[in-house]
N, C-alpha and C positions, 0 to 999 in steps of 0.2 A: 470688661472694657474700662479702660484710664478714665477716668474723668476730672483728672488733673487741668488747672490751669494758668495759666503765665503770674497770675496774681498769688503777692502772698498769703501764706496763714497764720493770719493773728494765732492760732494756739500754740506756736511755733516757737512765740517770743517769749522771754520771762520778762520782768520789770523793767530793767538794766538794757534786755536788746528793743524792747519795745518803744521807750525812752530815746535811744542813740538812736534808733527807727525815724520817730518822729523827729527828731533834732536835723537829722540828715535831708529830711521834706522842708525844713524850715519853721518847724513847729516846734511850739513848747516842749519840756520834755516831760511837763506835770501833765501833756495828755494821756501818756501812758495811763497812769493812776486812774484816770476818767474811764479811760477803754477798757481800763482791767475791771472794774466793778462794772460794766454793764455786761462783760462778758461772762465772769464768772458770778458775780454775788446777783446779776438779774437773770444772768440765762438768756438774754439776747443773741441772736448771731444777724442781726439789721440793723445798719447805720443807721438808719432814718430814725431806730427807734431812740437812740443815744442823743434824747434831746437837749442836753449841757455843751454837744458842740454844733458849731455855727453851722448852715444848712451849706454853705461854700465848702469848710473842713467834712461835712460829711459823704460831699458830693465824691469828695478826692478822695477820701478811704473808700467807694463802695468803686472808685473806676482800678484802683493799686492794690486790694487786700479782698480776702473773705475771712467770714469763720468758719472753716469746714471740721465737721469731725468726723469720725467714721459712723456708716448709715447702719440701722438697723434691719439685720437678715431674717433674726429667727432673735422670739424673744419666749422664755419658756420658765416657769413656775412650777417650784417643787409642793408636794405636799407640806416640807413644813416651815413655810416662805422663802426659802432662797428664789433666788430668781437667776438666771443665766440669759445673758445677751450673744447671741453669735453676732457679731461685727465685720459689715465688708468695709474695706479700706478701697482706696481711688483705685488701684492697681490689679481689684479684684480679687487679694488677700483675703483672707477671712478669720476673723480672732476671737477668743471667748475672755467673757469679763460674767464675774459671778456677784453678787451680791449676797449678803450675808447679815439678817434681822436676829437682833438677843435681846435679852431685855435691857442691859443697861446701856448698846449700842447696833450701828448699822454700820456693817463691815463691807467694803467692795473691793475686792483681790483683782488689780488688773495686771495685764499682760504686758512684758516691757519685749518683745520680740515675736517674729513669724513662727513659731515651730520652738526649738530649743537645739544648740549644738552639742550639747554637755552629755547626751545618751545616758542618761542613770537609767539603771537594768529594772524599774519599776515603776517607772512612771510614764503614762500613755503619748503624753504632749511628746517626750523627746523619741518615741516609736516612732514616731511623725516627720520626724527628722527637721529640716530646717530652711528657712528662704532668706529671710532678715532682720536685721534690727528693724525696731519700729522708730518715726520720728517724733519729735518730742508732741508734734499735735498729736500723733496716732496716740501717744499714752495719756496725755492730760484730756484729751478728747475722749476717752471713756469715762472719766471721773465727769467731763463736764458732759455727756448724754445721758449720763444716768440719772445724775443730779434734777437734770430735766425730765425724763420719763418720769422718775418717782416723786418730783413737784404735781406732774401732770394727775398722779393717780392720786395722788393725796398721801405716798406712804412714808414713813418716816425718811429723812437725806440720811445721806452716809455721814458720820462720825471719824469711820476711821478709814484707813488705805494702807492694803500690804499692798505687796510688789511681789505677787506670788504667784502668779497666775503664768500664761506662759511666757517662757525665756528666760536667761540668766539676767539678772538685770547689769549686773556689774561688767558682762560682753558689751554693753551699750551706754556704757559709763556716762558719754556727754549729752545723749539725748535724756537721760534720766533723770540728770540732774537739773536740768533746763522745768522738769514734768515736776519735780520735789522742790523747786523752787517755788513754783507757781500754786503748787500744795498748802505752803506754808505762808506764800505772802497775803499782807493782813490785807490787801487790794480783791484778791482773789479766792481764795477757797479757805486762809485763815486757820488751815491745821495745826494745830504745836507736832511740835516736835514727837512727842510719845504716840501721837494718833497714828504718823505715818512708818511704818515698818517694811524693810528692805528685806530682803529671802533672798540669800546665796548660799554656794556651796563651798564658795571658799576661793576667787578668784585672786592669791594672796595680795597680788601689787597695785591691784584695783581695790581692796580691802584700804589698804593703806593710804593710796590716795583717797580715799572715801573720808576719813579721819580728818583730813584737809579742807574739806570744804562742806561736811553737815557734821549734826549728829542728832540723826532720826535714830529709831529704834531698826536694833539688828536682830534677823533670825537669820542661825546659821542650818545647812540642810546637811546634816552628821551623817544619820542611819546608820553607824557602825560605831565602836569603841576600839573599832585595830586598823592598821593599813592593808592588811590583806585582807579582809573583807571588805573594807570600803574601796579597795583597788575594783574589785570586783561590781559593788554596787555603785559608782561613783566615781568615774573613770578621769575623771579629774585630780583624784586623790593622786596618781602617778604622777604626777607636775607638781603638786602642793598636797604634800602628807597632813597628818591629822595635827604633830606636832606645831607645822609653821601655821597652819589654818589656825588654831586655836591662840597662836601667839599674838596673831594679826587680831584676832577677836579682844583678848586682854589687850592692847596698845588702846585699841577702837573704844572700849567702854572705859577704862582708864583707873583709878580708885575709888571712886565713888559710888554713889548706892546703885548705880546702873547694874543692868543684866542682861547679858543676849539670850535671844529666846532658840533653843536648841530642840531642834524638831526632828523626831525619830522614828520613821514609818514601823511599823511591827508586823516583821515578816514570821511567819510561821516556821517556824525548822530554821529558821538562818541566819537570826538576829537576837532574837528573844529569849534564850537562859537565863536561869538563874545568874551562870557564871558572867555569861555578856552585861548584866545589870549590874555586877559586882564591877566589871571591869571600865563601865561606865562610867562609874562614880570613882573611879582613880582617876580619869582623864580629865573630867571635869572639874576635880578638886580645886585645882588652881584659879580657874574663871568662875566671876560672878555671873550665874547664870539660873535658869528655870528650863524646865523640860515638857514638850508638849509631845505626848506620845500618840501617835496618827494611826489608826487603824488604816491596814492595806486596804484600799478601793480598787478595788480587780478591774480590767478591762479587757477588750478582745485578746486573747490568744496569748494573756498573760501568765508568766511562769511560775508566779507564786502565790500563794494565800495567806486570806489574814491570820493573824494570832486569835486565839478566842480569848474571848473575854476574862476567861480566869487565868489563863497565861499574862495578860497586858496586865489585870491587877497583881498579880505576884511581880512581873519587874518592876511595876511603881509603886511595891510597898517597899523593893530593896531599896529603889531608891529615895524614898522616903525617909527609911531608915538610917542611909549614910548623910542625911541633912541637905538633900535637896530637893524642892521644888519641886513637885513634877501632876502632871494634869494628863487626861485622856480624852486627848481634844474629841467632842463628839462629833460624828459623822453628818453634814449637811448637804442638802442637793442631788445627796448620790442616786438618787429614781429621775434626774434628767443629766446625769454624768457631771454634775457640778462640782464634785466633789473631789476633796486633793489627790492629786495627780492624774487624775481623769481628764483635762482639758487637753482638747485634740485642734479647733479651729477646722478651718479648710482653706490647704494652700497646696502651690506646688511646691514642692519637696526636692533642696538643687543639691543635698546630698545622698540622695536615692536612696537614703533609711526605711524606707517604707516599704521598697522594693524588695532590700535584701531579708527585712524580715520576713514579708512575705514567703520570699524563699527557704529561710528557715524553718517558721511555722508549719509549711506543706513540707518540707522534707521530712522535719520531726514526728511528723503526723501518718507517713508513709512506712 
């Protein structure tokens, strides 16, 4: 059931709409700056509590606005501390946001969409098929309930925020940037730039206008070194081949010491030779970049398996070898499905994805 209502959501605004907000009431527009720090840097969601404005102004924000963010459903702990929040939104949506403890940071990968439209043939979230973008509270409202739960526990705040979790983020272009603003403003969550990291697959014209108005840190979602295999895993690939993805990426990081972080699941039998790591590192030659190679995280009724472990070290010793960068990103959360590409949510599903694998799955199985 909705639990929406006529009033707005302060998490909604960045600096700029919450300012021209307040201007349009007749108010200052340096209350924005007021309301952004008690929202974000105290974790407030109570007027009353924002004792800097006058008890008249707060009367009027609590009859016009809330801070709502999405409630917590299901909150769950791996053995070696990630943490996973299942999240209902107003609508009854339900989303997964992960958390991520290291030692020299606290990582929270959240979700910029309901589902995922983009179907890559390996990953559970987009098995799930799709409902919608999220809006800009729905995504900044993770970072800011989290922030709060793990104030509450005492455990370290997050440091850093990918954008990895489910949905493409760059399908949801304006609400994302509205949630990456409010990341970085020094009012509100006070990110740099390097902390906050964008995961796509290559959306290219959305890539470009991305270049226009940030420059957070980019991870690109490859898994292939050719177009006919990535045709295959990555169905996006047939609109925007590896060429124009990768050109859009060198425009994006520019000549300077930047690097996109190039994230390669490691399919068993189907990615992983020798020769694909040879061929890898031709592709890549041209872009400043690093590689983080993902071990497969299996899910229901999934069609492939991981690479073992002396497979992933042989392709990151070629690539080692040809002078790039490359790491084996270790597996976290995965004993409560926290872990990459495993995030599923619970929603309904308005492109019936779910349905027709289903049918696939028992046909296959018959």
């Amino acid at each position: 059931m909705s639990t929406e209502t006529d009033k707005v959501n302060l998490l909604d605004f960045d600096r700029a709409a919450l300012a021209a907000w307040f201007e349009a009431r007749g108010e200052k527009p340096f209350r924005a700056q007021q309301v952004l720090k008690w929202i974000y840097q105290q974790g407030v969601d109570s007027f009353d509590a924002m004792t800097n404005l006058g008890k008249g102004l707060r009367g009027d924000l609590a009859a016009a606005a809330e801070i709502r963010a999405p409630t917590v459903a299901a909150d769950q702990r791996s053995s070696d501390g990630s943490r996973k929040w299942l999240f209902q939104l107003a609508d009854g949506n339900r989303i997964e946001t992960v958390y991520i403890p290291e030692p020299d940071r606290a990582t929270l990968c959240i979700s910029s969409q309901v589902g995922c439209a983009l179907n890559c043939t390996f990953c559970s979230t987009a098995r799930q098929g799709f409902n919608r973008n999220l809006t800009s509270g729905e995504i900044i409202g993770q970072l800011w309930m989290a922030s709060r739960l793990l104030a509450q526990d005492g455990t370290r705040p997050v440091s850093n925020v990918v954008l990895m979790g489910m949905g493409e983020p760059l399908l949801n272009f304006d609400n994302v940037m509205v949630a990456v603003s409010l990341m970085q403003d020094d009012f509100a969550c006070a990110l740099s730039k390097r902390r906050v990291t964008l995961s796509t697959a290559g959306v290219v014209p959305a890539l470009r206008r991305l270049a226009e108005v940030t420059d957070i840190s980019l991870a690109l979602s490859l898994h292939a070194p050719d177009d006919d295999l990535r045709n295959r895993l990555v169905p996006l690939n047939q609109k925007y081949p590896i060429a124009d993805v990768l050109q859009a990426c060198r425009d994006y990081v520019g000549g300077g010491r930047r690097r996109v972080t190039v994230e390669y699941v490691m399919l068993d039998g189907i990615n992983d030779s020798d020769a694909q790591a040879r061929a890898l590192a031709r592709v890549l030659r041209k872009l400043p970049s690093k590689i983080n190679l993902i071990p497969f995280n299996p899910f229901p009724a999934a069609h492939y398996r991981r690479s073992s472990p002396e497979r992933i070290d042989r392709f990151r010793d070629i690539l080692h070898r040809a002078g790039i960068v490359t790491i084996t990103r270790k597996t976290r959360g995965d004993d409560i499905d926290a872990a990459c590409g495993q995030l599923a949510g619970d929603f309904r599903d308005r492109t019936r994805r779910r349905e027709r694998f289903a049918v696939q799955v028992i046909g296959g199985a018959t």
